[in-house]
mmCIF file of the N, C-alpha and C atoms, coordinates in Angstrom:
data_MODEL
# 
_entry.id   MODEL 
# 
loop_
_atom_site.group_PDB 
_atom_site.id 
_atom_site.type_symbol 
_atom_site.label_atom_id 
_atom_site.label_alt_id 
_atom_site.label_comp_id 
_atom_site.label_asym_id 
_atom_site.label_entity_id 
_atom_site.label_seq_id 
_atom_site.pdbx_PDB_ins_code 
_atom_site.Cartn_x 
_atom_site.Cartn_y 
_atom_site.Cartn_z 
_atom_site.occupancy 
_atom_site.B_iso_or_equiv 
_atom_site.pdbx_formal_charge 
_atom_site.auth_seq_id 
_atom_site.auth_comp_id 
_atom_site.auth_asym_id 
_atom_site.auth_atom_id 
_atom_site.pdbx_PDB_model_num 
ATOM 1   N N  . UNK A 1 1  ? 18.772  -1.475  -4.167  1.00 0.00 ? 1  UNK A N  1 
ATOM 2   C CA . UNK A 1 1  ? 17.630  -0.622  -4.449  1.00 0.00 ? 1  UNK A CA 1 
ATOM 3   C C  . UNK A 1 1  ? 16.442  -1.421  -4.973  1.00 0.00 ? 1  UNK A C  1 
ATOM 4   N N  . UNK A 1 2  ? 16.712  -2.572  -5.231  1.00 0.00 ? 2  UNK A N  1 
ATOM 5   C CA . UNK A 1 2  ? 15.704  -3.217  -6.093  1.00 0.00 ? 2  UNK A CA 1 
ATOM 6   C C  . UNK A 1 2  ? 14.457  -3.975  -5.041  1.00 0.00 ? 2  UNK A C  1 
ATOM 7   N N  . UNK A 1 3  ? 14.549  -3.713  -3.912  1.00 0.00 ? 3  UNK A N  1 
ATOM 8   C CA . UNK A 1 3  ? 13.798  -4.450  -2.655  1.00 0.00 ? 3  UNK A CA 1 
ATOM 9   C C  . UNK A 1 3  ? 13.338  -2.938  -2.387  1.00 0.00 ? 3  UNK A C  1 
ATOM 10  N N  . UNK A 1 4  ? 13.502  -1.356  -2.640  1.00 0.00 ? 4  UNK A N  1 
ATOM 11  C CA . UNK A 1 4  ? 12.950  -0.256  -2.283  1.00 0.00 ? 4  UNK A CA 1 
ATOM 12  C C  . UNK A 1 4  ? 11.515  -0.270  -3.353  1.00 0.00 ? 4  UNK A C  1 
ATOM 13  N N  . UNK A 1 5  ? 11.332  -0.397  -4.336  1.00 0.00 ? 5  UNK A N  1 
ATOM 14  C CA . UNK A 1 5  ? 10.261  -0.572  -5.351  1.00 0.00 ? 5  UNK A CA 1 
ATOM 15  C C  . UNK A 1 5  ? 9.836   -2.148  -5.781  1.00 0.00 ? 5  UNK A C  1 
ATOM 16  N N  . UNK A 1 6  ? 8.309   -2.102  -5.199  1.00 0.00 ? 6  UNK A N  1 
ATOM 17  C CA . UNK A 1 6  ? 7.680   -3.318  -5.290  1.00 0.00 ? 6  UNK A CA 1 
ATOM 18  C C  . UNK A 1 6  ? 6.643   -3.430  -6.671  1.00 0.00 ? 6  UNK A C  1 
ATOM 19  N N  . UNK A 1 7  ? 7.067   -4.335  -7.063  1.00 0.00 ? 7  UNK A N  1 
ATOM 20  C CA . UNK A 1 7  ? 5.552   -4.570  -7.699  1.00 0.00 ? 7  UNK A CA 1 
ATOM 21  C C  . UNK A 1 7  ? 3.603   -4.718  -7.306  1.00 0.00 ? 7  UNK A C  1 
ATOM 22  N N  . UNK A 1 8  ? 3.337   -4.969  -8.070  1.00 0.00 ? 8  UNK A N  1 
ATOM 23  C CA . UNK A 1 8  ? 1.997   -4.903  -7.510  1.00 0.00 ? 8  UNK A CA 1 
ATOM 24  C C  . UNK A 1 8  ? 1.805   -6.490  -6.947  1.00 0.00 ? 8  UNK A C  1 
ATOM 25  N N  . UNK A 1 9  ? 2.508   -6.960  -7.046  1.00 0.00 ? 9  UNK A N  1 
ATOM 26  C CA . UNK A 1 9  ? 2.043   -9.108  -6.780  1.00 0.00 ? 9  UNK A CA 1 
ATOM 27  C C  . UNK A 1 9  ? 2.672   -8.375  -5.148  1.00 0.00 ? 9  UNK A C  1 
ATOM 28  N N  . UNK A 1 10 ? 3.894   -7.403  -4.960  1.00 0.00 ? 10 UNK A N  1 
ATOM 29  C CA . UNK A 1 10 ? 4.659   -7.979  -3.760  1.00 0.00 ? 10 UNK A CA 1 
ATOM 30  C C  . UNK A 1 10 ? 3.860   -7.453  -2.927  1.00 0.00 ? 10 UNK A C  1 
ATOM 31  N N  . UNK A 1 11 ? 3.404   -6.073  -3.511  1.00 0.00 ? 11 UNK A N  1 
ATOM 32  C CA . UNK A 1 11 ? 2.545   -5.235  -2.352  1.00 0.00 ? 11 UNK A CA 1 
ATOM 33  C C  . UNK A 1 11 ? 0.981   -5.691  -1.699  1.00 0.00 ? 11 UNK A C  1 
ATOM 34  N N  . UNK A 1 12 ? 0.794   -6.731  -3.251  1.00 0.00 ? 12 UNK A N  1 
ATOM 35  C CA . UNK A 1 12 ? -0.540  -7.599  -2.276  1.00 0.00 ? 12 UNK A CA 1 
ATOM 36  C C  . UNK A 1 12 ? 0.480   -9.010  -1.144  1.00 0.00 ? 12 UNK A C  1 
ATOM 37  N N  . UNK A 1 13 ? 1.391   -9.306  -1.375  1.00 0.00 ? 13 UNK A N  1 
ATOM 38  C CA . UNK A 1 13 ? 2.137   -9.733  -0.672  1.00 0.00 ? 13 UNK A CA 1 
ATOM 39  C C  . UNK A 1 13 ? 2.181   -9.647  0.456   1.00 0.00 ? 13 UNK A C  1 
ATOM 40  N N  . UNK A 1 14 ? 2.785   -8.204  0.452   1.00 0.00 ? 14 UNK A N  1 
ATOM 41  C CA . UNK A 1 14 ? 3.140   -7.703  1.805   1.00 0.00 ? 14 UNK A CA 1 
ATOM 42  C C  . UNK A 1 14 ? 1.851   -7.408  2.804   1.00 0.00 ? 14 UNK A C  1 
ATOM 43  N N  . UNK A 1 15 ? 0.622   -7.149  1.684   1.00 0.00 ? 15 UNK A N  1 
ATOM 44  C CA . UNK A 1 15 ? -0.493  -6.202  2.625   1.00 0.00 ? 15 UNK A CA 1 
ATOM 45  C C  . UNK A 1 15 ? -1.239  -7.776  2.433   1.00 0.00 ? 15 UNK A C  1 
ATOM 46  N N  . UNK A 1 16 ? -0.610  -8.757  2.399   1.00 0.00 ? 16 UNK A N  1 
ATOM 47  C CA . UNK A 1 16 ? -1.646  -10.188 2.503   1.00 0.00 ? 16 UNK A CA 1 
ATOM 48  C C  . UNK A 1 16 ? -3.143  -9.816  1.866   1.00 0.00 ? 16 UNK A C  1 
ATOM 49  N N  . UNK A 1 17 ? -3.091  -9.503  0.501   1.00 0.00 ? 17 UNK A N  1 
ATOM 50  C CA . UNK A 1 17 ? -4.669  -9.422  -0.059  1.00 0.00 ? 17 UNK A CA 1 
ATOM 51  C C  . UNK A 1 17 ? -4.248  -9.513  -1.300  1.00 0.00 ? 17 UNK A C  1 
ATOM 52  N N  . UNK A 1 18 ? -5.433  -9.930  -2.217  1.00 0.00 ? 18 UNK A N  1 
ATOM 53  C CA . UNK A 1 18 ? -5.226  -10.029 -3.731  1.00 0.00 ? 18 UNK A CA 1 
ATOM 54  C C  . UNK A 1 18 ? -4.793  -9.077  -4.484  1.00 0.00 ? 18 UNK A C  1 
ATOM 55  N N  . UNK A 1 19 ? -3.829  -10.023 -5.260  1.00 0.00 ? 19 UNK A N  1 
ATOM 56  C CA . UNK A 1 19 ? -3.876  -8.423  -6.626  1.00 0.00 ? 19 UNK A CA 1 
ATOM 57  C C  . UNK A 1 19 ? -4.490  -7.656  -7.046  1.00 0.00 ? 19 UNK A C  1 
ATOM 58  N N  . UNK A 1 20 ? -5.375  -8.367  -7.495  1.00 0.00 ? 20 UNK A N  1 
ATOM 59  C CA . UNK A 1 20 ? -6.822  -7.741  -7.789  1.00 0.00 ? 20 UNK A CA 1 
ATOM 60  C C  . UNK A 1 20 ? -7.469  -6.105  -6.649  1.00 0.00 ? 20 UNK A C  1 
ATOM 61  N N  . UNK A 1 21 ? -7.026  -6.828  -5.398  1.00 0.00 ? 21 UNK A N  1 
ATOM 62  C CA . UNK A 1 21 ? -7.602  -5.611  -4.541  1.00 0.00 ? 21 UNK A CA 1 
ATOM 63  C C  . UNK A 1 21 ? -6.338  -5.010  -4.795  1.00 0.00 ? 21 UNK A C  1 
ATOM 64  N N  . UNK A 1 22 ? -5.526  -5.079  -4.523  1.00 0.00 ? 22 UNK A N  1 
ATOM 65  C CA . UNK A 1 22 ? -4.009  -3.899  -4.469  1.00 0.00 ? 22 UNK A CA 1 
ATOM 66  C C  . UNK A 1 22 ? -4.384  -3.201  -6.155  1.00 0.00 ? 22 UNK A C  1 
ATOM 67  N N  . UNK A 1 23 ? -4.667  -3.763  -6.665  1.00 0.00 ? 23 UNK A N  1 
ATOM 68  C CA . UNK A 1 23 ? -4.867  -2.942  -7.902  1.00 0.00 ? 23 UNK A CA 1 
ATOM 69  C C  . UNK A 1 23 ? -5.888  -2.194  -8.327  1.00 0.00 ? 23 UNK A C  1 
ATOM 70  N N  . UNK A 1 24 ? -6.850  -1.932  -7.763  1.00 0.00 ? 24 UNK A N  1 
ATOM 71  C CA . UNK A 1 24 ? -7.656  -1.635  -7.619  1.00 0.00 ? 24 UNK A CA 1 
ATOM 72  C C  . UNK A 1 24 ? -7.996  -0.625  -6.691  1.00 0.00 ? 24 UNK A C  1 
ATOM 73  N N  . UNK A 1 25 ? -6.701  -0.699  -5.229  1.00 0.00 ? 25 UNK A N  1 
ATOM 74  C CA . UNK A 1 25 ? -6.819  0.528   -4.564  1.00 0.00 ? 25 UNK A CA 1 
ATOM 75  C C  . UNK A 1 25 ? -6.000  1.233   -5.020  1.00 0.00 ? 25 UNK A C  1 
ATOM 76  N N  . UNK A 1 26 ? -4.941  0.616   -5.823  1.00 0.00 ? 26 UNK A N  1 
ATOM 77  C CA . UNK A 1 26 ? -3.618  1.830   -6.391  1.00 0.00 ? 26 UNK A CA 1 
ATOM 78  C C  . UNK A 1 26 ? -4.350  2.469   -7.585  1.00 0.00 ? 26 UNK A C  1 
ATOM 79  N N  . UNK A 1 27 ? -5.367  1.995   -8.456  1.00 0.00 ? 27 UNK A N  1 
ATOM 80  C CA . UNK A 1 27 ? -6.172  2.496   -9.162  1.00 0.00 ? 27 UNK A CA 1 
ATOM 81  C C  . UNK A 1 27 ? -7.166  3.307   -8.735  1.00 0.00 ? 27 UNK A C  1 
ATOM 82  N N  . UNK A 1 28 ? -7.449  3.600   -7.507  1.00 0.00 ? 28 UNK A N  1 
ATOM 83  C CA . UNK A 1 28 ? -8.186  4.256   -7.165  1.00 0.00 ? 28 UNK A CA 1 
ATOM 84  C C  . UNK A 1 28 ? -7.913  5.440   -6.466  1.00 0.00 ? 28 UNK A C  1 
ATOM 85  N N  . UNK A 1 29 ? -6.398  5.801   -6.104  1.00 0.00 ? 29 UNK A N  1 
ATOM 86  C CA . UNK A 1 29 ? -5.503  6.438   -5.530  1.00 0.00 ? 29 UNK A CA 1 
ATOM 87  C C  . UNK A 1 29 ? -5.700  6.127   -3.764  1.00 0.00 ? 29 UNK A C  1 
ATOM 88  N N  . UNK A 1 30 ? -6.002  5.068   -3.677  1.00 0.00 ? 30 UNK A N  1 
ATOM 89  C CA . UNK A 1 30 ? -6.056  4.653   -2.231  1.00 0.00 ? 30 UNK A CA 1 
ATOM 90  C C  . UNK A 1 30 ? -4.504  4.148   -1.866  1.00 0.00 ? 30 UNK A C  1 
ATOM 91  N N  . UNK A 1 31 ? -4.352  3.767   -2.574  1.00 0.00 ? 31 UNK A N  1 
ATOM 92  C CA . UNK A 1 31 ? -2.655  3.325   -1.932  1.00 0.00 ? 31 UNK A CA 1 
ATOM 93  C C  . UNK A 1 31 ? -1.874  3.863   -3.056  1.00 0.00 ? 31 UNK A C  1 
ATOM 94  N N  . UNK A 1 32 ? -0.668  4.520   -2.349  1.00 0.00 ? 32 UNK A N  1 
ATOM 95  C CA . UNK A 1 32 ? 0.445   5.443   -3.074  1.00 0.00 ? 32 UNK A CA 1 
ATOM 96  C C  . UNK A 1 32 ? 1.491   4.233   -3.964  1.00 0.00 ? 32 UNK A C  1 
ATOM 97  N N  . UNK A 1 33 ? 0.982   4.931   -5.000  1.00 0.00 ? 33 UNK A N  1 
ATOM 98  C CA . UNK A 1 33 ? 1.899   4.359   -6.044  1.00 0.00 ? 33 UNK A CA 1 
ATOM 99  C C  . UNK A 1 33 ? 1.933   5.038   -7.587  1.00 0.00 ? 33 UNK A C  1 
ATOM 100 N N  . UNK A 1 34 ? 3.042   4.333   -8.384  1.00 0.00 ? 34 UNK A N  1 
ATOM 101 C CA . UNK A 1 34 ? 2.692   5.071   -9.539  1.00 0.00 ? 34 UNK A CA 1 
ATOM 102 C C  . UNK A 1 34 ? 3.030   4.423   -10.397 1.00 0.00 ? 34 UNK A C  1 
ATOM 103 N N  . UNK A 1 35 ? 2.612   4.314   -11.950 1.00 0.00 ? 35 UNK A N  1 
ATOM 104 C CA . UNK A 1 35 ? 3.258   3.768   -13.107 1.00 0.00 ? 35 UNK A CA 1 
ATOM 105 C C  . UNK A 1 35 ? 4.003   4.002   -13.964 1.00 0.00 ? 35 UNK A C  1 
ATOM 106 N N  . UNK A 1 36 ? 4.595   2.817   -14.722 1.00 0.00 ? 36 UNK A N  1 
ATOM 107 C CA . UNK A 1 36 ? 5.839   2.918   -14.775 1.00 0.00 ? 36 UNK A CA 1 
ATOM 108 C C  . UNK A 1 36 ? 5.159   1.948   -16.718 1.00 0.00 ? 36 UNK A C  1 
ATOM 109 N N  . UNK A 1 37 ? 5.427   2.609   -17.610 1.00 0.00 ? 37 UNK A N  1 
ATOM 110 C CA . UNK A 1 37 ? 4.650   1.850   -18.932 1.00 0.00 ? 37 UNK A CA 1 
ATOM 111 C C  . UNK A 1 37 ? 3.675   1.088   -18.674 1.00 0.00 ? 37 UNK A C  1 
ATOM 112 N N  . UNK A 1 38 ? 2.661   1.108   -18.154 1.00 0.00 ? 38 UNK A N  1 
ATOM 113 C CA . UNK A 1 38 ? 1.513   0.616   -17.743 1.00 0.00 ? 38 UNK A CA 1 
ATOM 114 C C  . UNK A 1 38 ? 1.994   -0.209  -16.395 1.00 0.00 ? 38 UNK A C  1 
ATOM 115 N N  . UNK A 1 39 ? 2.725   -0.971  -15.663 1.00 0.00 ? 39 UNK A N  1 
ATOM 116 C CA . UNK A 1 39 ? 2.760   -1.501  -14.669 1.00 0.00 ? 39 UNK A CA 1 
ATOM 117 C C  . UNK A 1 39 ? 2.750   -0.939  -13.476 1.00 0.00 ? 39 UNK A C  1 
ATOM 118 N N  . UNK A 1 40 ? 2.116   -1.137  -11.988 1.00 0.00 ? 40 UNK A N  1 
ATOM 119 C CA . UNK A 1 40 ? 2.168   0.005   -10.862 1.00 0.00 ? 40 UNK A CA 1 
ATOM 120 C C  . UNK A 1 40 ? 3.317   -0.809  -10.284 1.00 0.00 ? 40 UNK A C  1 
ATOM 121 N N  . UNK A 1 41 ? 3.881   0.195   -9.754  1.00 0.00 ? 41 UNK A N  1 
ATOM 122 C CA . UNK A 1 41 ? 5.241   0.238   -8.758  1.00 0.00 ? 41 UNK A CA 1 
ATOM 123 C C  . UNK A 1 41 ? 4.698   1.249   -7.484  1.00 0.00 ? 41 UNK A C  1 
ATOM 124 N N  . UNK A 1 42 ? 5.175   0.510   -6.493  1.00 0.00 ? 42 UNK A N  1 
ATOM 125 C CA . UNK A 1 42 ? 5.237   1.100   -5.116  1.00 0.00 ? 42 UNK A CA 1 
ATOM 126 C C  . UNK A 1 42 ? 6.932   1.370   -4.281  1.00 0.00 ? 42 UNK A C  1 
ATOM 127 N N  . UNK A 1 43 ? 6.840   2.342   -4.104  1.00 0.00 ? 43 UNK A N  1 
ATOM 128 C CA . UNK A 1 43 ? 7.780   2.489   -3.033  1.00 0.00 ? 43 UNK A CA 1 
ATOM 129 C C  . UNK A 1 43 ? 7.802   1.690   -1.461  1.00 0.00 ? 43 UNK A C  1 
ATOM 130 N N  . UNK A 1 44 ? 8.363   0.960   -1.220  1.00 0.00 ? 44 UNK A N  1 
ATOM 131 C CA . UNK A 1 44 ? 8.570   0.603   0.207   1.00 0.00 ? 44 UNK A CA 1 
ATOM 132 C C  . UNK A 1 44 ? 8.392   1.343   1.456   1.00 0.00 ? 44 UNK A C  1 
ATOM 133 N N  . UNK A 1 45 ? 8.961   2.408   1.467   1.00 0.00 ? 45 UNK A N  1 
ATOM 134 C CA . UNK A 1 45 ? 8.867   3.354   2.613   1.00 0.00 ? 45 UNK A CA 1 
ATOM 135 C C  . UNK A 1 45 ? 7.260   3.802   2.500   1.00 0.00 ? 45 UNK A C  1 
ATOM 136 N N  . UNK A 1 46 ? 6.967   4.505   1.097   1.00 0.00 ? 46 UNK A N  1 
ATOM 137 C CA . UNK A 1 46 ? 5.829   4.885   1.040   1.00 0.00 ? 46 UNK A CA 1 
ATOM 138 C C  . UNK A 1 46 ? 4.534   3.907   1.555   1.00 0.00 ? 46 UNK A C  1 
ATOM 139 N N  . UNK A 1 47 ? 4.374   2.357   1.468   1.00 0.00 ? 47 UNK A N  1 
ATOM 140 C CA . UNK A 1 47 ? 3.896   1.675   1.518   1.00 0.00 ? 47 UNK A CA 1 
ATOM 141 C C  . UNK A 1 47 ? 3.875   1.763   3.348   1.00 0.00 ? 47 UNK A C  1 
ATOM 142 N N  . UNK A 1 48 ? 5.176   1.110   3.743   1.00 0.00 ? 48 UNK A N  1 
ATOM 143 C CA . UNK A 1 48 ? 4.809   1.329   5.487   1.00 0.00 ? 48 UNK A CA 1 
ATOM 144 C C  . UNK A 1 48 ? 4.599   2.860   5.879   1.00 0.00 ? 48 UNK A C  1 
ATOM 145 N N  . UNK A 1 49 ? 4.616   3.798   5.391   1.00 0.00 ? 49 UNK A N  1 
ATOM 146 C CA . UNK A 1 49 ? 4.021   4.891   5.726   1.00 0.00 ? 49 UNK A CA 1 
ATOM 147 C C  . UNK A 1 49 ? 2.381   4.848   5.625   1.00 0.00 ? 49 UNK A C  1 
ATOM 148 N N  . UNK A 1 50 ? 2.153   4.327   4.894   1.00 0.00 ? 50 UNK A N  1 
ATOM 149 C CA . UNK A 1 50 ? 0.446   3.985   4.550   1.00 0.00 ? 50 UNK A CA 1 
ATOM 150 C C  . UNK A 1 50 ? 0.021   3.207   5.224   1.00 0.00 ? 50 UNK A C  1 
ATOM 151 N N  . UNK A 1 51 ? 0.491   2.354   5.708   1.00 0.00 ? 51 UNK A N  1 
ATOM 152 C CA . UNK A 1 51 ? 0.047   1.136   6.830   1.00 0.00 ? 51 UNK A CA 1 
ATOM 153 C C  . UNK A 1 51 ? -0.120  2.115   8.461   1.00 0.00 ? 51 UNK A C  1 
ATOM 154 N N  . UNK A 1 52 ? 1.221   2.494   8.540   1.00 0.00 ? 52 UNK A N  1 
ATOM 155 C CA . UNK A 1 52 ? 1.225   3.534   9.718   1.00 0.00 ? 52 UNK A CA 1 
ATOM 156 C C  . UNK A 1 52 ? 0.053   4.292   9.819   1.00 0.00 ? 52 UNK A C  1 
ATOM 157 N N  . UNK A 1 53 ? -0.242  5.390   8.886   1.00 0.00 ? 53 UNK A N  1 
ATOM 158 C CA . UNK A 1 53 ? -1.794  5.883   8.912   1.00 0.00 ? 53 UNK A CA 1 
ATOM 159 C C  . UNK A 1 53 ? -2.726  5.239   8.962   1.00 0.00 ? 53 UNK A C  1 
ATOM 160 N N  . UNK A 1 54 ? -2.881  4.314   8.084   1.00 0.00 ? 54 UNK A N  1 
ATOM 161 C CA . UNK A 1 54 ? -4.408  3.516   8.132   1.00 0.00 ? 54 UNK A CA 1 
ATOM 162 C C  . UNK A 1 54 ? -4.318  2.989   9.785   1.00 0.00 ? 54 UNK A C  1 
ATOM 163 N N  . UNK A 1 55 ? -3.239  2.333   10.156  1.00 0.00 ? 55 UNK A N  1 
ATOM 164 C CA . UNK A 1 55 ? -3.293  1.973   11.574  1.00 0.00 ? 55 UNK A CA 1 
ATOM 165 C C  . UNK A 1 55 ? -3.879  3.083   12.899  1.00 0.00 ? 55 UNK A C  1 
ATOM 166 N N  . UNK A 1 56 ? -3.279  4.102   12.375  1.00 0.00 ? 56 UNK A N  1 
ATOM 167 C CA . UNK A 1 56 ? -3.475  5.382   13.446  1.00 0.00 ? 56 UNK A CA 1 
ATOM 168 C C  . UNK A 1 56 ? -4.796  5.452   13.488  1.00 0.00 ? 56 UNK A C  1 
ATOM 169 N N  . UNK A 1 57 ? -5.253  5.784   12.270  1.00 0.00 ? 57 UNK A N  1 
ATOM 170 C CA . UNK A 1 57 ? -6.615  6.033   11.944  1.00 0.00 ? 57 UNK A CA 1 
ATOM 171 C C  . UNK A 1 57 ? -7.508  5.128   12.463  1.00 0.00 ? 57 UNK A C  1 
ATOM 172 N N  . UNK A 1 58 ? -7.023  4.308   12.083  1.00 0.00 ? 58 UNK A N  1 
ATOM 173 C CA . UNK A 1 58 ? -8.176  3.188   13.011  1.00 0.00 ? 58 UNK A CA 1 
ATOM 174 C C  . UNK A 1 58 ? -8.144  2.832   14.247  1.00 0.00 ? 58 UNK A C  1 
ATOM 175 N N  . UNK A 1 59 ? -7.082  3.378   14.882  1.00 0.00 ? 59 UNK A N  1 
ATOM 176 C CA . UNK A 1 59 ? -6.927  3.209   16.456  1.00 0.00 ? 59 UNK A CA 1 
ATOM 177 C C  . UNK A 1 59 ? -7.703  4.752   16.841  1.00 0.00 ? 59 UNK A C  1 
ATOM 178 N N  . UNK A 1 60 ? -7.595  6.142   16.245  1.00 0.00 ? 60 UNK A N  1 
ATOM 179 C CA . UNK A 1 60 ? -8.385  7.185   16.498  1.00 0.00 ? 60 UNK A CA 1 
ATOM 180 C C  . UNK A 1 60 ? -9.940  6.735   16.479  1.00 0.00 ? 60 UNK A C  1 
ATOM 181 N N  . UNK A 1 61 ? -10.201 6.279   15.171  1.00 0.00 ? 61 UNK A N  1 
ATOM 182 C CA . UNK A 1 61 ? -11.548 5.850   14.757  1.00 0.00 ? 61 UNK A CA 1 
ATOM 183 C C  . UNK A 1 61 ? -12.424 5.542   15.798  1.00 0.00 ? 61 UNK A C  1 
ATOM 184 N N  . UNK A 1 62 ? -11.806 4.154   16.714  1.00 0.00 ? 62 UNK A N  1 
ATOM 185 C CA . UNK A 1 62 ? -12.313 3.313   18.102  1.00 0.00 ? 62 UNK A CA 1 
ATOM 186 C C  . UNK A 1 62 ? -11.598 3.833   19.125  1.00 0.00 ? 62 UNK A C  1 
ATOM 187 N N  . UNK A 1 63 ? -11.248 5.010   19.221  1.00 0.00 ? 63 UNK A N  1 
ATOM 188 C CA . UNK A 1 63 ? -11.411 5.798   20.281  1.00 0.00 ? 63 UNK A CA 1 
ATOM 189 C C  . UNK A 1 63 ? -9.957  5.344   21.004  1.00 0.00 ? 63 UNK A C  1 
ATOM 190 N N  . UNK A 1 64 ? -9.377  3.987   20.398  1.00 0.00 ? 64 UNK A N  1 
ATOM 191 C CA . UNK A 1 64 ? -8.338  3.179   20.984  1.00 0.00 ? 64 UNK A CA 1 
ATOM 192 C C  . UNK A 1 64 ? -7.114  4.101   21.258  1.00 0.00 ? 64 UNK A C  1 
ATOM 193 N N  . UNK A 1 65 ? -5.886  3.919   22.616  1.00 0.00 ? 65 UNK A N  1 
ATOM 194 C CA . UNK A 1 65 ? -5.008  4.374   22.197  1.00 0.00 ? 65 UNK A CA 1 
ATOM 195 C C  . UNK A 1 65 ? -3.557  3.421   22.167  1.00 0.00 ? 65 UNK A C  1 
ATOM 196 N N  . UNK A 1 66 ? -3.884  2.279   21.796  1.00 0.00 ? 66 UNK A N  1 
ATOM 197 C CA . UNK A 1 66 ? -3.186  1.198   21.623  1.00 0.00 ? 66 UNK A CA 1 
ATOM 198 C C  . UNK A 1 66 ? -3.309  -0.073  20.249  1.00 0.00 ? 66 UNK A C  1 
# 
């Protein structure tokens, strides 16, 4: 279970961008997450579920369907 909830270092990790930005969108309720005594934790699933949309979205956006 411990690879299902990421920290905030893994999720800029995973989404290849700074902490700083991952923290800042989880602070902003742009990316699903929640805290845990002040530290943000992400769910895994929840995370590629968010990638999935932003992807869709931006393939709707440019009209793309690929």
């Amino acid at each position: 279970m411990s690879d299902e909830i990421l920290t905030i270092r893994e999720v800029a990790e995973l989404l290849k961008i700074n902490e700083k930005t991952a923290y800042k969108l989880a602070a902003a309720g742009k990316l699903p997450g929640f805290k845990v005594g002040g530290s943000w934790r992400f769910e895994r699933r929840e995370i590629a579920n968010w990638i999935k949309r932003k992807v869709e979205e931006q393939q709707r956006d440019n009209g793309g369907d690929h």
